[in-house]
C-alpha positions, 0 to 999 in steps of 0.5 A: 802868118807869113807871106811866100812870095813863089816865082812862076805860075805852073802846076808846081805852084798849084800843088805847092797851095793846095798843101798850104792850105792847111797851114796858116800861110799867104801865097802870093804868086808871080805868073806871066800870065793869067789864069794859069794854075798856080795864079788862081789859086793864090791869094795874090796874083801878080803878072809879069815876066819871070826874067825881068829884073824889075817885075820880080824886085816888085813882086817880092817887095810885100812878102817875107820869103821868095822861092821859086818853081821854075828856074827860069826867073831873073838871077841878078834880081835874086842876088839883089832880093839877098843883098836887101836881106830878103830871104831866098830860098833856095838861094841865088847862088844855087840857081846859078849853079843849075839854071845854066847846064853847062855850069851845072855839069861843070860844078858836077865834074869839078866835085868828082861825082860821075856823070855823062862824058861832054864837050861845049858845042861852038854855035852861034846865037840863033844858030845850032852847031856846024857839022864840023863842030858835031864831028869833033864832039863826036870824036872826043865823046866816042861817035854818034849818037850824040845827045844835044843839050840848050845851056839855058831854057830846056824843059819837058823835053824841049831843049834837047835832040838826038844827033845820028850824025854831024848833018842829021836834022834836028840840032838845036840853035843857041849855046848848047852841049853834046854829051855821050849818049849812055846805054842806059838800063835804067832812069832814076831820081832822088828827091831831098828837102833841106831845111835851113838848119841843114836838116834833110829829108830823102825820099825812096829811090824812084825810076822813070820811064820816058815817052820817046815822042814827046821826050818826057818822063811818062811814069814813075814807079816807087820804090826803084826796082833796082838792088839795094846797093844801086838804091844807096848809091843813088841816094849817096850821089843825090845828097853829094849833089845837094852838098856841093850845091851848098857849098858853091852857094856859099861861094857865091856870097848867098846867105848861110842856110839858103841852099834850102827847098825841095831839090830832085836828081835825075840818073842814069843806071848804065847797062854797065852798072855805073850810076851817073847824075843826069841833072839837078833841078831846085824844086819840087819835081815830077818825079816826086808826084806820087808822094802827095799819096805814097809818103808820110809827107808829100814833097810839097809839104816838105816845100812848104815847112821849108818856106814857113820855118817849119820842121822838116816831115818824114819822107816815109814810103808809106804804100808802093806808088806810081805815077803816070802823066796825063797829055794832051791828045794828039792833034789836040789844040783849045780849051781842054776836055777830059774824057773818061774820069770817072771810069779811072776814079773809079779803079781802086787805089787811084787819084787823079790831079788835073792841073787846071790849063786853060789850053790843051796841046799834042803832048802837054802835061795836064794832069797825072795819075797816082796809083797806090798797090801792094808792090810797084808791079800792081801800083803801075797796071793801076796808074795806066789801066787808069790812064787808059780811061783818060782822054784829054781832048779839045772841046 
């Protein structure tokens, strides 16, 4: 049986242990605190920082693999974890690539795939960017609007801000990045699974809509209803993406094979036609949700026989799909209670996954719904006839 040792305690974490549970695998978990959703569910669970340098050396010290569902956790532990011959999957060279995403957009220009024009904000550490500064990113990038990016520490809308001008409210403080707002017909994603034999599994192109209040994805629909030719173009962007994180980790001294694990590719269809690459994340993804019921193997079944030495399984779009997030109410503040469930269990072809937070908040991801149906059309009114049913309250 052997021992996986994963790196932050969220809803990935706990997804990823309940398809572990029918292989014969060990999960032992790394949280900042208890409970959360992946720590209760594991068979041990460790508390400590996920930056710190000497918690994750500790925690990784009786397991025999190490992943990771959060890329906020300690590089140079990683790197040391590689150097003792502990396996990392995926690698410390790739976490370095994407953690930062400045690096990660410059490893995407350098490789020639096409992504949003951008220009490094001078700013100080505690402080966001002078007015001059976001005049001169606006002049180089084409004028306002301009999208504001943190370097590092972003996720689920937290780290970036649309900027209507040089002293317009809302810039963010610390290192950050303007790209150019792209017009955007359209916001897709790929998600692939590599094995460390270099095997690859890709998953049907998917689109996202996204919740302009809380500034994160809100539903995903599979397949993308997009052309045939915009789905292979996104496909082949998504598995150069994966092959220029293979190369820079291989660059960086991490072992060969190690760029392995589930990886997602978020994009843009401009309303111009063009597909660029948004950003690259090394784990599992809400984007990827829906394949727990769409697909022959889920995108957590392909992250487990990652980590377990396994073949990799098929990534076949079984039904049409969509998926849709369950928030936090708002105003919503305390224990959380979910009103409705049986009302949307009851809908025909809907699941839903409540991620076991112990606290609800105005717009926090607490759950999702999946929706199957007959075409992408009928899986959405599904998921959100569904997600209607569903309140998410404080007692």
């Amino acid at each position: 049986m052997r021992r996986i040792g994963i790196i932050g305690g969220g809803q990935l974490g706990r997804m990823a242990i309940e398809e572990a549970r029918k292989y014969l695998a060990h999960i032992e978990v790394l949280s900042p605190d208890y409970p959360s959703p992946g720590s209760e569910l594991a068979d041990v669970a460790h508390v400590g920082p996920l930056e710190d340098y000497e918690s994750v050396l500790e925690f990784a010290r009786e397991v025999d693999v190490v992943s990771y569902e959060i890329e906020h956790v300690s590089l140079p532990a990683l790197r040391e974890l590689e150097r003792l011959g502990k396996p990392v999957l995926p690698s410390a060279g790739v976490l370095a690539a994407i953690k930062d995403k400045s690096t990660q957009k410059r490893l995407l220009e350098t490789a020639r795939i096409p992504t949003a024009r951008w220009a490094m904000l001078e700013g100080g550490p505690g402080a966001p960017p002078s007015p001059a500064a976001l005049a001169a990113a606006a002049e180089a990038l084409g004028g306002f609007p301009l999208v504001q990016k943190s370097c590092l520490g972003g996720y689920d809308g937290l780290g970036v801000a649309i900027l209507a001008g040089p002293e317009g409210p809302g810039a963010l403080a610390g290192p950050s990045f303007a790209e150019a707002k792209v017009p955007i017909e359209k916001e897709l994603a790929v998600v692939l699974a590599r094995s460390p034999d270099g095997s690859t599994a890709v998953y049907p192109c998917v689109e996202m809509a996204f919740d302009e209040r809380a500034n994160l994805c809100d539903s995903v629909v599979a397949p993308a209803r997009i052309g045939a030719a915009q789905r292979q173009r996104a496909e082949e962007l998504a598995l150069a993406c994966l092959r220029e994180l293979e190369a820079e980790s291989a660059r960086s001294g991490s072992p060969a094979g190690a760029a392995a694990g589930v990886f997602a590719v978020e994009l843009f269809l401009a309303r111009s036609g063009e597909i660029l690459v948004n950003e690259i994340a090394p784990r599992p993804h809400n984007s990827g949700h829906l394949t727990i019921e769409s697909c022959a193997s889920s995108q957590f079944d392909q992250y487990l026989r990652v980590l377990l030495g396994l073949p990799l399984g098929s990534s076949e779009l079984l039904r049409p799909a969509a998926m849709v997030n369950l928030l936090g109410a708002p105003g919503a503040s305390g224990e959380p209670e979910y009103v409705g469930l049986e009302r949307a269990l009851a809908l025909p072809g809907v699941a839903v996954h409540l991620y076991g937070k112990r606290e609800v908040r105005p717009f926090r991801k607490m759950g999702h719904v999946t929706a199957l149906g007959r075409d992408a059309g009928e899986a959405l009114e599904r998921a959100e006839a569904a997600r209607d049913c569903v309140r998410v309250m404080a007692r």
